[in-house]
Backbone as XML, in Angstrom:
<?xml version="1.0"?>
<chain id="A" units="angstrom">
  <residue number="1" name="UNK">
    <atom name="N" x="5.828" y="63.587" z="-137.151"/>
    <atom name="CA" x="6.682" y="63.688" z="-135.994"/>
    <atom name="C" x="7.696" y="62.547" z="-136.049"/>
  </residue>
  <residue number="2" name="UNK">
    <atom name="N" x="8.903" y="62.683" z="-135.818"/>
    <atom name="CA" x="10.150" y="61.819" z="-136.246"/>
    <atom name="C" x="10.400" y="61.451" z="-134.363"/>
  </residue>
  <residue number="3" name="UNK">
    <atom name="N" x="10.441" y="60.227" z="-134.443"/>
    <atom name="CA" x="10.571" y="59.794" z="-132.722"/>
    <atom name="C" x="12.344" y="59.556" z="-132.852"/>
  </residue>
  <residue number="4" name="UNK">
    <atom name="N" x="12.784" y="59.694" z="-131.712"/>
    <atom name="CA" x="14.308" y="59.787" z="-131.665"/>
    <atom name="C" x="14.150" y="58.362" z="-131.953"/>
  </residue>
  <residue number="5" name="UNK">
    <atom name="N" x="15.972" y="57.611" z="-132.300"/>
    <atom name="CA" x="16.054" y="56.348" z="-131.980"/>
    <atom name="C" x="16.534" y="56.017" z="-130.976"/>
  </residue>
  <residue number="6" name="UNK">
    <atom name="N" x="16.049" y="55.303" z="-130.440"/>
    <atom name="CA" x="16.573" y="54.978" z="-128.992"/>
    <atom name="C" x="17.712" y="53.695" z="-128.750"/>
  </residue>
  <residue number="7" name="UNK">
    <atom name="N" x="18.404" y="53.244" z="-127.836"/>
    <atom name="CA" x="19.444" y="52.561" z="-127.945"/>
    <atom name="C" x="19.127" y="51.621" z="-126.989"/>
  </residue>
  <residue number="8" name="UNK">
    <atom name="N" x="19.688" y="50.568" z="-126.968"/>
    <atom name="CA" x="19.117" y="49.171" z="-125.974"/>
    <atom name="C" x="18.829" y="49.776" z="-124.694"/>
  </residue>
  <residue number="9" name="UNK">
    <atom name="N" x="20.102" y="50.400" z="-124.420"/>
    <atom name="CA" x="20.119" y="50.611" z="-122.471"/>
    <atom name="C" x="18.688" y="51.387" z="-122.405"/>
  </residue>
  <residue number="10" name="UNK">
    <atom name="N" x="18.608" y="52.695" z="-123.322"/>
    <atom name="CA" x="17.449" y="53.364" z="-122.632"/>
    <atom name="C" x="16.033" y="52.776" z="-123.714"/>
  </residue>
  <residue number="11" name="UNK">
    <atom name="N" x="15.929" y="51.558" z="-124.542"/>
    <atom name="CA" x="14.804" y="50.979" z="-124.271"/>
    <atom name="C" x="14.595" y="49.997" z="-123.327"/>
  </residue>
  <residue number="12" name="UNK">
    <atom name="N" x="15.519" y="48.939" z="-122.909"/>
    <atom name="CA" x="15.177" y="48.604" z="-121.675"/>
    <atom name="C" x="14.616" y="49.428" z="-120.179"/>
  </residue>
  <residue number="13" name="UNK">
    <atom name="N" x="15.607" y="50.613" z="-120.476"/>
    <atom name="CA" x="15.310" y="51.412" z="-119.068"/>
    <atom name="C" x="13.262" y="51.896" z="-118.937"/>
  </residue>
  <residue number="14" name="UNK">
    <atom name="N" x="12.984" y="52.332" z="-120.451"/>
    <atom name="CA" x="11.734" y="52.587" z="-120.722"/>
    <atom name="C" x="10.740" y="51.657" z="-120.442"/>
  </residue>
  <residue number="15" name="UNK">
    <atom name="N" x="11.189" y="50.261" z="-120.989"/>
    <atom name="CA" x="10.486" y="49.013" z="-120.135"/>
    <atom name="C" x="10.579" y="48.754" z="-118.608"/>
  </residue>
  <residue number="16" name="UNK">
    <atom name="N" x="11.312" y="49.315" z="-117.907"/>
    <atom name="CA" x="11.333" y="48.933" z="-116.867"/>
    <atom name="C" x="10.452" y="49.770" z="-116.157"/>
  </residue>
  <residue number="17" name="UNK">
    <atom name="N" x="10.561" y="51.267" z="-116.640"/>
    <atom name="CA" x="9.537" y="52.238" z="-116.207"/>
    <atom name="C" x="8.252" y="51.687" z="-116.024"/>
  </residue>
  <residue number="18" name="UNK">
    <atom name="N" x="7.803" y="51.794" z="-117.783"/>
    <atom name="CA" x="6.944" y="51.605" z="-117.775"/>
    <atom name="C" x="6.453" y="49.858" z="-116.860"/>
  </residue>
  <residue number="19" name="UNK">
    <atom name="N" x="7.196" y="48.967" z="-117.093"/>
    <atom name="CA" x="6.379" y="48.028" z="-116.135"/>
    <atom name="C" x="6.423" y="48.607" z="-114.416"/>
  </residue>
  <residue number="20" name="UNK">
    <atom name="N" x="7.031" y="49.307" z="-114.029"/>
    <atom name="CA" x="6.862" y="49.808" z="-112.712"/>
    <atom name="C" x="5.637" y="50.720" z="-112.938"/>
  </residue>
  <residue number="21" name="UNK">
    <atom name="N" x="5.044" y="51.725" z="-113.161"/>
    <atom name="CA" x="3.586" y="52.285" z="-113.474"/>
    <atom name="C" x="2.746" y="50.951" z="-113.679"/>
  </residue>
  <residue number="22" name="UNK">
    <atom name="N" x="2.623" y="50.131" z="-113.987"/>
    <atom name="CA" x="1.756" y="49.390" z="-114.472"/>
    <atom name="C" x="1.609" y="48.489" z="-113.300"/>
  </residue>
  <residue number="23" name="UNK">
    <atom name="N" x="2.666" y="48.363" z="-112.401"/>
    <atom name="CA" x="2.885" y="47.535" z="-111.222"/>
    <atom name="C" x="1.566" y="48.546" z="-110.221"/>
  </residue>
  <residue number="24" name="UNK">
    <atom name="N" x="2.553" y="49.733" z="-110.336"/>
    <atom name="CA" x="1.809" y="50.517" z="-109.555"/>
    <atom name="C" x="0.120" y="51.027" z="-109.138"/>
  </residue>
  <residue number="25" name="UNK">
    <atom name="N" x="0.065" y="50.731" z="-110.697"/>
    <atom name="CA" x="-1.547" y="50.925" z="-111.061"/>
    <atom name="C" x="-2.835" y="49.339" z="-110.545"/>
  </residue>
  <residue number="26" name="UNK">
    <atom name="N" x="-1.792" y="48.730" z="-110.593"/>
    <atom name="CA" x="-2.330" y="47.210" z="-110.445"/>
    <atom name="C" x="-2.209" y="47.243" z="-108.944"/>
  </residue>
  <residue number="27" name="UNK">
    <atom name="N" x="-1.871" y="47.740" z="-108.058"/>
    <atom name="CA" x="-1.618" y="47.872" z="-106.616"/>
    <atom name="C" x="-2.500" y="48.767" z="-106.152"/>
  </residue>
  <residue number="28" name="UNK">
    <atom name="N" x="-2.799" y="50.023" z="-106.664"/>
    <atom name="CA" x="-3.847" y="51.108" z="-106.044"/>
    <atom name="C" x="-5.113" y="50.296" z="-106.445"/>
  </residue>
  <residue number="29" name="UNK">
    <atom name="N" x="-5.287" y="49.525" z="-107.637"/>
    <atom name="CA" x="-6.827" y="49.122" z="-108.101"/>
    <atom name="C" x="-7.214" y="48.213" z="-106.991"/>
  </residue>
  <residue number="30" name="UNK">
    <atom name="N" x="-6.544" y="47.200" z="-106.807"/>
    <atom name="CA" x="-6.525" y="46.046" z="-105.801"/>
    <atom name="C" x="-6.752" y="46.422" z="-104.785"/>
  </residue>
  <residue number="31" name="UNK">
    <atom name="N" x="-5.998" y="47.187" z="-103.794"/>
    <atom name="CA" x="-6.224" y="48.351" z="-102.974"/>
    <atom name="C" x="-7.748" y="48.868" z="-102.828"/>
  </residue>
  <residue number="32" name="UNK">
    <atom name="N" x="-7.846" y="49.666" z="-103.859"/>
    <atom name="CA" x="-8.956" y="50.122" z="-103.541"/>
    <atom name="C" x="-10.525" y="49.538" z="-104.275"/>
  </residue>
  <residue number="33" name="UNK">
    <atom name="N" x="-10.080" y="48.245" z="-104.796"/>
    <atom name="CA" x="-11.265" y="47.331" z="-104.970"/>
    <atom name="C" x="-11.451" y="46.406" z="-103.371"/>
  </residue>
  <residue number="34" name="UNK">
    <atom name="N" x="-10.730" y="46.404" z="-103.115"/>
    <atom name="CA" x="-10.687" y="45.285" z="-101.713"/>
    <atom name="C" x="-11.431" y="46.470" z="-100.650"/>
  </residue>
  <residue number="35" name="UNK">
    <atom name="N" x="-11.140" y="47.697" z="-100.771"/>
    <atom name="CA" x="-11.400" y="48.542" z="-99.669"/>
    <atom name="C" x="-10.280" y="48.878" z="-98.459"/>
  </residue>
  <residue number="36" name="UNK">
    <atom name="N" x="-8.989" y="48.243" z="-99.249"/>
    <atom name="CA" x="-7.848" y="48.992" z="-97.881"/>
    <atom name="C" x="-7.688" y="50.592" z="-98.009"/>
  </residue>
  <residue number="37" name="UNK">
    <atom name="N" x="-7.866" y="50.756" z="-99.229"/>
    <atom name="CA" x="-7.452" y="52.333" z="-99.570"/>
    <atom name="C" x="-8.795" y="52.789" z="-99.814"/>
  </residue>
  <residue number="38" name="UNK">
    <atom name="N" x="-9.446" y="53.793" z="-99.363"/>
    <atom name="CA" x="-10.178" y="54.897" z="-99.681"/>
    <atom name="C" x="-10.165" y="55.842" z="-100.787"/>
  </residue>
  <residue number="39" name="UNK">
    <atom name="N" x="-11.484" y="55.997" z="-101.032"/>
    <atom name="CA" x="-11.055" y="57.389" z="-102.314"/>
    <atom name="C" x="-10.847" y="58.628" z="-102.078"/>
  </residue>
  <residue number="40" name="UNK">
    <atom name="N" x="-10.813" y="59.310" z="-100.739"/>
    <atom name="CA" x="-9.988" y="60.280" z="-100.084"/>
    <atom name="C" x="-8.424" y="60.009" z="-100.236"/>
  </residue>
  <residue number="41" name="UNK">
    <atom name="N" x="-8.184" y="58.844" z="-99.724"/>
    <atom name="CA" x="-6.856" y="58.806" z="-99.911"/>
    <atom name="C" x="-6.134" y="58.317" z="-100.987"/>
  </residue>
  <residue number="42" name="UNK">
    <atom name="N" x="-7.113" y="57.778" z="-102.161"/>
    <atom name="CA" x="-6.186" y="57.710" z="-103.264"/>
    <atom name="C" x="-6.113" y="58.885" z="-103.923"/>
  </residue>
  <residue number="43" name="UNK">
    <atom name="N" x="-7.294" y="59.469" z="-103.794"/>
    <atom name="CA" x="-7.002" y="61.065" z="-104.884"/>
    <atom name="C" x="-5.606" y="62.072" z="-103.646"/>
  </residue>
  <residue number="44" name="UNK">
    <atom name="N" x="-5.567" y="61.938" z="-102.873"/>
    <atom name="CA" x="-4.570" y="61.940" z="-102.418"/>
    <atom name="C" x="-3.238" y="61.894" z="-103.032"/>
  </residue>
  <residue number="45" name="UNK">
    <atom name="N" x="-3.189" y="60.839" z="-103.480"/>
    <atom name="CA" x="-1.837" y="60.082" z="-103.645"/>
    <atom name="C" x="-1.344" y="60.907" z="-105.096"/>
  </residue>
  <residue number="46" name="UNK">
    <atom name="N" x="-2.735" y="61.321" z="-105.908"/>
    <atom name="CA" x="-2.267" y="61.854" z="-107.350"/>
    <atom name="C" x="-1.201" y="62.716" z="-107.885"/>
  </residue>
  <residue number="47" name="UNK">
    <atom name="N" x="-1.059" y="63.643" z="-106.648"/>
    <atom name="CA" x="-0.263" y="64.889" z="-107.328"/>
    <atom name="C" x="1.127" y="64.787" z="-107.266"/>
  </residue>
  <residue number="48" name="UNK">
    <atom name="N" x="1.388" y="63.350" z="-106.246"/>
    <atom name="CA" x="3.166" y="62.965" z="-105.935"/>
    <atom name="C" x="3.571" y="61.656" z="-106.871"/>
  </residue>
  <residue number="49" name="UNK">
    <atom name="N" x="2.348" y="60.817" z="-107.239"/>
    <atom name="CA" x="2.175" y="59.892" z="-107.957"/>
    <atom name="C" x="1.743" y="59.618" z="-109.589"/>
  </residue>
  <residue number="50" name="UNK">
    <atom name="N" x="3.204" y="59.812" z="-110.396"/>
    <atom name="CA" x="2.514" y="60.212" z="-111.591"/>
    <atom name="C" x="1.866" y="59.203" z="-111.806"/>
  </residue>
  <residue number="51" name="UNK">
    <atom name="N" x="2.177" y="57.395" z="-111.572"/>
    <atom name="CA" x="1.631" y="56.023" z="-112.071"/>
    <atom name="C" x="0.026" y="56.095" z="-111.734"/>
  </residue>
  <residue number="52" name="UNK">
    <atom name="N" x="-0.156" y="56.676" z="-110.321"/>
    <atom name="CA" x="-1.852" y="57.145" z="-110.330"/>
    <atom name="C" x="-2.201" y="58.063" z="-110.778"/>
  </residue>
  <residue number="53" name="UNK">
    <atom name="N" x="-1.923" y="58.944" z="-111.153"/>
    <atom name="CA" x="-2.323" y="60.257" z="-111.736"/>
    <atom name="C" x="-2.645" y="59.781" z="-113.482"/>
  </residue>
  <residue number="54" name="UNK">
    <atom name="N" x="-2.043" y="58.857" z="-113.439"/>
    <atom name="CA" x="-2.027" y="57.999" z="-115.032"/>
    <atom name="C" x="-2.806" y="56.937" z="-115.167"/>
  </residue>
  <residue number="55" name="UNK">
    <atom name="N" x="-3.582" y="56.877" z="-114.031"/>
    <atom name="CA" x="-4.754" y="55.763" z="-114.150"/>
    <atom name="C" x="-5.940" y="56.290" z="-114.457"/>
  </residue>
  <residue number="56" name="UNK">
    <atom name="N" x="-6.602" y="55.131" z="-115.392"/>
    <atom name="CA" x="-7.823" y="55.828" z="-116.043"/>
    <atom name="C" x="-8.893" y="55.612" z="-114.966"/>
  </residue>
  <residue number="57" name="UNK">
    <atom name="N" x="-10.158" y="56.508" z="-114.768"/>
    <atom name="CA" x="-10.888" y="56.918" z="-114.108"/>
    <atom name="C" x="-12.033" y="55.129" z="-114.217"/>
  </residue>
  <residue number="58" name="UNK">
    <atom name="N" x="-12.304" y="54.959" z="-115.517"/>
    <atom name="CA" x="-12.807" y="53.714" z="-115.920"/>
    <atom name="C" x="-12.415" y="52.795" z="-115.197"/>
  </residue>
  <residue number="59" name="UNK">
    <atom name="N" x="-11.066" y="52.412" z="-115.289"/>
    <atom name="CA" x="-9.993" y="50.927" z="-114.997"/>
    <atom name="C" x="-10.359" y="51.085" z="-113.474"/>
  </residue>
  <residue number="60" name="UNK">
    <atom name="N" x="-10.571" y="52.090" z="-112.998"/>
    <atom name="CA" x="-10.373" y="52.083" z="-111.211"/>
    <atom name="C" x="-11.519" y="51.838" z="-110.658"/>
  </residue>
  <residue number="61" name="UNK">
    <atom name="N" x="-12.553" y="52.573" z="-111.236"/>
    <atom name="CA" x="-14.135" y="51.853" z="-111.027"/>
    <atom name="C" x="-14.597" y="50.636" z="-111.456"/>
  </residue>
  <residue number="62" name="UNK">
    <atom name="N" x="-14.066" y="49.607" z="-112.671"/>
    <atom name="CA" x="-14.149" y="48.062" z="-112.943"/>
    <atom name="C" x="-13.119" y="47.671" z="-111.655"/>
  </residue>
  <residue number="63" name="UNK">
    <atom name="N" x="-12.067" y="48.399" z="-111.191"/>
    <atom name="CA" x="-11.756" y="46.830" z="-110.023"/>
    <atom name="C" x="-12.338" y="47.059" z="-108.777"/>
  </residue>
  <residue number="64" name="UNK">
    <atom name="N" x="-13.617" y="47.748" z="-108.454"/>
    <atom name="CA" x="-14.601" y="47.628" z="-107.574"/>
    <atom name="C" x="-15.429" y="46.574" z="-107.633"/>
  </residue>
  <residue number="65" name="UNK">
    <atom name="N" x="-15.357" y="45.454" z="-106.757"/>
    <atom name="CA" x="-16.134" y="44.154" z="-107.131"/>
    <atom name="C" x="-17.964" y="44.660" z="-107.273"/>
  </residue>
  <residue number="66" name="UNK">
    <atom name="N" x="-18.157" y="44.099" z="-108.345"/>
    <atom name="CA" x="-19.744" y="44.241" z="-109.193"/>
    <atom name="C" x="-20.006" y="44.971" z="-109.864"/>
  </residue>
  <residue number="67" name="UNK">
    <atom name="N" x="-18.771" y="45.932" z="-110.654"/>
    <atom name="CA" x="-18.859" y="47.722" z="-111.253"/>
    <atom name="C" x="-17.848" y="46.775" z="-112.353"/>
  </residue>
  <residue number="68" name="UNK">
    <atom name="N" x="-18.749" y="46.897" z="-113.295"/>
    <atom name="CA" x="-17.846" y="46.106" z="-114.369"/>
    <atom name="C" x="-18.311" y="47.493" z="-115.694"/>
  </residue>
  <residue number="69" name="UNK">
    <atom name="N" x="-17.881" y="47.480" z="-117.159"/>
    <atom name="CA" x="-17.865" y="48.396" z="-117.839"/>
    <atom name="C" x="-19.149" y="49.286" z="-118.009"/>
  </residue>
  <residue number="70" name="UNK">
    <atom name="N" x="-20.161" y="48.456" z="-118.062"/>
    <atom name="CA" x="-21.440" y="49.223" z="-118.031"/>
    <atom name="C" x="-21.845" y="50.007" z="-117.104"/>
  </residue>
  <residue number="71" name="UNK">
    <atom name="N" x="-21.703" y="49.614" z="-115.892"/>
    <atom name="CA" x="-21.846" y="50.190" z="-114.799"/>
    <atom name="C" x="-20.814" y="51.361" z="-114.681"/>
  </residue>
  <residue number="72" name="UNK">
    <atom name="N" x="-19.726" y="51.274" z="-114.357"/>
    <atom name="CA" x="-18.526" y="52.107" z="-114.678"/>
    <atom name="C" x="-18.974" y="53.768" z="-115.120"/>
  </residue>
  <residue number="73" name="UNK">
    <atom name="N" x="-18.983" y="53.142" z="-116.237"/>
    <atom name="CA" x="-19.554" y="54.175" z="-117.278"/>
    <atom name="C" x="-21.082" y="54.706" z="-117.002"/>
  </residue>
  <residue number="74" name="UNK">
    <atom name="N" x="-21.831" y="53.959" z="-116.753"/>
    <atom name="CA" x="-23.185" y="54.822" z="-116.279"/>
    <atom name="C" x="-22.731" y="55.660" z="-114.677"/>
  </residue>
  <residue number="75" name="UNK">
    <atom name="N" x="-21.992" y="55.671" z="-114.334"/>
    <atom name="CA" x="-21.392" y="56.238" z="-112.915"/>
    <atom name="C" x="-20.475" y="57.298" z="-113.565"/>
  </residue>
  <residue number="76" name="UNK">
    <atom name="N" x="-20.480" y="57.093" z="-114.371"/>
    <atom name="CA" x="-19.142" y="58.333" z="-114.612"/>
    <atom name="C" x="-19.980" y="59.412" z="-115.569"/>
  </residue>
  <residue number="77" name="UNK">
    <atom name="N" x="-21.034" y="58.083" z="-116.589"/>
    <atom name="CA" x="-21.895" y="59.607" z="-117.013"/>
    <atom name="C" x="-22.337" y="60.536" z="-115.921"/>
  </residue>
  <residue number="78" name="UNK">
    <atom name="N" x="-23.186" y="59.930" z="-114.950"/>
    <atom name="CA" x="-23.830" y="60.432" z="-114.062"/>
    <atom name="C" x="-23.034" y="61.536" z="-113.206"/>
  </residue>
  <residue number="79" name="UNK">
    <atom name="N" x="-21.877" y="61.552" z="-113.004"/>
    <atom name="CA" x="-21.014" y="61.714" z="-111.980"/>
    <atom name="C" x="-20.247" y="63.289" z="-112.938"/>
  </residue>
  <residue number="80" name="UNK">
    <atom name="N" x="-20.604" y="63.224" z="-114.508"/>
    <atom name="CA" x="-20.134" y="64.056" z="-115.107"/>
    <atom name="C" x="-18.942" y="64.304" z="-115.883"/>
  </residue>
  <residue number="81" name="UNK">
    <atom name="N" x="-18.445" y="62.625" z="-115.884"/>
    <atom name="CA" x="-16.675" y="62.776" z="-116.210"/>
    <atom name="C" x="-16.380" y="61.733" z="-117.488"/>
  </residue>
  <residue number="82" name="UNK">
    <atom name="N" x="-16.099" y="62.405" z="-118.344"/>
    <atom name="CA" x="-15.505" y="61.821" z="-119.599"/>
    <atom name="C" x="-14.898" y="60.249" z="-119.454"/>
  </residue>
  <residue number="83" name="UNK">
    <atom name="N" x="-16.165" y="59.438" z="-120.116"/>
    <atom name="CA" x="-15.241" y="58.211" z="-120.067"/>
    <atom name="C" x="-13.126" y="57.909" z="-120.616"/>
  </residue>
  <residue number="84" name="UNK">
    <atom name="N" x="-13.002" y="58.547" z="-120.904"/>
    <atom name="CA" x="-11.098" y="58.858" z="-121.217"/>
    <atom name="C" x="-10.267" y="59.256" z="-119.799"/>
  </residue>
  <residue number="85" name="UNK">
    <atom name="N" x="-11.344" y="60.112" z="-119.126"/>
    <atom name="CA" x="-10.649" y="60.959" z="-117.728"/>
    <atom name="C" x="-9.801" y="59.932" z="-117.065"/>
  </residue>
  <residue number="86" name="UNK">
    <atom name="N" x="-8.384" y="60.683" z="-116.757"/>
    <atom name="CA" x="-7.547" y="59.958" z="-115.808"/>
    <atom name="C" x="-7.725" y="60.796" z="-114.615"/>
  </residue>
  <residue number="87" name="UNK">
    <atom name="N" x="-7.522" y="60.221" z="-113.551"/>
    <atom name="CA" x="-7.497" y="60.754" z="-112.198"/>
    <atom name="C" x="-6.857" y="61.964" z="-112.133"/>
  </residue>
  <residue number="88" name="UNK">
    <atom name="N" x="-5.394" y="62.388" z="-112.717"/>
    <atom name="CA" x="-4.747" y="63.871" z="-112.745"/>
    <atom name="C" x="-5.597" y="64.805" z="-113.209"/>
  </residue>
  <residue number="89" name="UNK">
    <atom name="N" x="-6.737" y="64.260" z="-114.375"/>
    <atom name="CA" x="-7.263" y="65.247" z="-115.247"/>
    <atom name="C" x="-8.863" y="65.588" z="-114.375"/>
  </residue>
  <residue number="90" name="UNK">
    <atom name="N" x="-8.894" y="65.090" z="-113.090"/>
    <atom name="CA" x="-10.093" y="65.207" z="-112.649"/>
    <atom name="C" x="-10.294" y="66.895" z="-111.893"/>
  </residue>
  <residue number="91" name="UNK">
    <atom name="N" x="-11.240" y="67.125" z="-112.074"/>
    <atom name="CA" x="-11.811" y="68.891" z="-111.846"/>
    <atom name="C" x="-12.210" y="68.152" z="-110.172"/>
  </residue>
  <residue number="92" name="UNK">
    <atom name="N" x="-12.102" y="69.806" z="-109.689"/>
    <atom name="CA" x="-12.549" y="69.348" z="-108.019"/>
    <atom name="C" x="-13.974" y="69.168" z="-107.931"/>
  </residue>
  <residue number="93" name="UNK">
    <atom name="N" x="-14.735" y="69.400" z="-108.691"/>
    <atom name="CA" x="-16.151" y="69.074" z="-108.211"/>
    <atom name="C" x="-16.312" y="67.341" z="-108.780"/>
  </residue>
  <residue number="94" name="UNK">
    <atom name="N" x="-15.753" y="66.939" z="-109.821"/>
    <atom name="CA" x="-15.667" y="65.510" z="-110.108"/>
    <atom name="C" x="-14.897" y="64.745" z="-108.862"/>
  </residue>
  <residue number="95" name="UNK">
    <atom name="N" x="-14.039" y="65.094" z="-108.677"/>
    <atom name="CA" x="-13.205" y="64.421" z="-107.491"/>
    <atom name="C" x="-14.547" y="64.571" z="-106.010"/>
  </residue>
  <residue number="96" name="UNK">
    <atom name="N" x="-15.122" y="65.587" z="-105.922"/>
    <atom name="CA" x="-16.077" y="65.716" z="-104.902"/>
    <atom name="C" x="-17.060" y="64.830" z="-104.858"/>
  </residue>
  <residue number="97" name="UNK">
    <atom name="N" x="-17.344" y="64.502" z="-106.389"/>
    <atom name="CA" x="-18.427" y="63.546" z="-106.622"/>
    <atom name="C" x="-18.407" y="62.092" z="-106.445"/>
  </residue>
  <residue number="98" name="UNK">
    <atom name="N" x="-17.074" y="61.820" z="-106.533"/>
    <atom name="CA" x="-16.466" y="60.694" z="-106.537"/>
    <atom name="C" x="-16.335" y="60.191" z="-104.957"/>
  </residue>
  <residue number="99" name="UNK">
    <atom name="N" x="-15.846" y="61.640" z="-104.537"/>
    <atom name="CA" x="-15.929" y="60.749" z="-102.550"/>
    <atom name="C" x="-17.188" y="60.780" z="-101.984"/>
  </residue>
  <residue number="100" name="UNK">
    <atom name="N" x="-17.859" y="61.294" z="-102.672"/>
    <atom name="CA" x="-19.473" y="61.313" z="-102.341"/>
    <atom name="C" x="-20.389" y="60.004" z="-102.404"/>
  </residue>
  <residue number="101" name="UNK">
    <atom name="N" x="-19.955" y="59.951" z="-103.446"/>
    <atom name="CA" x="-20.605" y="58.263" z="-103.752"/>
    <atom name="C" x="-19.928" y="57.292" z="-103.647"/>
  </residue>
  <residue number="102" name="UNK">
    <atom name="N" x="-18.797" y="57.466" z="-102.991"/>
    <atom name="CA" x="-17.861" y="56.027" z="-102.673"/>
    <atom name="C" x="-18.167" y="55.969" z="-100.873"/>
  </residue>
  <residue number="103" name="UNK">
    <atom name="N" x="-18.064" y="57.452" z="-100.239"/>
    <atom name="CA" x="-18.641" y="57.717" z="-99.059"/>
    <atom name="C" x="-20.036" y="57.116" z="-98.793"/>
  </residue>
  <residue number="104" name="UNK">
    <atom name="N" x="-21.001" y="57.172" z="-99.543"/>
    <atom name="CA" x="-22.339" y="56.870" z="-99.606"/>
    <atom name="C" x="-22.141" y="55.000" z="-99.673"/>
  </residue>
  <residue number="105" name="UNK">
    <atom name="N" x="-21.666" y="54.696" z="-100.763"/>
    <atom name="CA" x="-21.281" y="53.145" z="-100.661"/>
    <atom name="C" x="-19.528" y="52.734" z="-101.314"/>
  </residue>
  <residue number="106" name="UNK">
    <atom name="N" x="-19.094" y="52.359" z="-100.180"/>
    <atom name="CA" x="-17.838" y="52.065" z="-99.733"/>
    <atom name="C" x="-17.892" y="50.569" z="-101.056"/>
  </residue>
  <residue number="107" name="UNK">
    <atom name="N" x="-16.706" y="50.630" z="-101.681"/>
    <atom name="CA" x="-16.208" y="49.353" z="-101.795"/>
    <atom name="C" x="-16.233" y="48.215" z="-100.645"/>
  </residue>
  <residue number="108" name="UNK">
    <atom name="N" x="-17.070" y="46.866" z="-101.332"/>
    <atom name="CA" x="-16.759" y="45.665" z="-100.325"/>
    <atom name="C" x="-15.406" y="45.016" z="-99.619"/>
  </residue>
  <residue number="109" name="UNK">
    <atom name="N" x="-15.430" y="44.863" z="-98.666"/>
    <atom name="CA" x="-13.630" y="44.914" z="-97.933"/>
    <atom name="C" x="-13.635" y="43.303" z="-97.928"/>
  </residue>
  <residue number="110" name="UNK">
    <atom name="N" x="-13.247" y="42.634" z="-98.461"/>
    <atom name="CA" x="-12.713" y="40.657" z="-98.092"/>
    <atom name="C" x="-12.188" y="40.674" z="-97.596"/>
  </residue>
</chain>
């Protein structure tokens, strides 16, 4: 596959994107590691939000304070969802599972 070449303006513009998604992603985690945002309302946010819809399912369960990779991942086996899964790629019974057990125990709020 031959990638176009791209020209300053639109690789800068691509950096800028991309650091805005990355801004973005770093704002919902924080968010919803602290407990301002809910997991009702972030799966919410997915279908207007490509920068969340582009967050990995993993990365969002480590910024839950005490859910670090092992844990993560034993929650997501359990829960049924491909450690790779991004939030866009989540099936409705995974997304069900997910407010189920965040419903059951809420992220700690500081």
């Amino acid at each position: 596959m031959v990638l176009k070449s791209l020209s300053d303006e639109d690789r800068a513009k691509a950096r800028a994107k991309a650091l805005q998604a990355r801004t973005r992603r770093a704002e919902v985690k924080e968010a919803f590691g602290s407990g301002r945002l809910g997991i009702t309302e972030l799966l919410e946010l997915v279908p207007d939000d490509d920068a969340v819809g582009r967050l990995r399912v993993a990365d969002l369960l480590e910024a839950v304070p005490g859910v670090g990779q092992i844990r993560a991942a034993a929650l997501m086996e359990r829960l049924g969802i491909s450690p790779s899964r991004r939030l866009r790629g989540l099936g409705r019974k995974q997304q069900q599972a997910l407010v189920e057990h965040f419903t059951a125990t809420p992220p700690a709020k500081h």
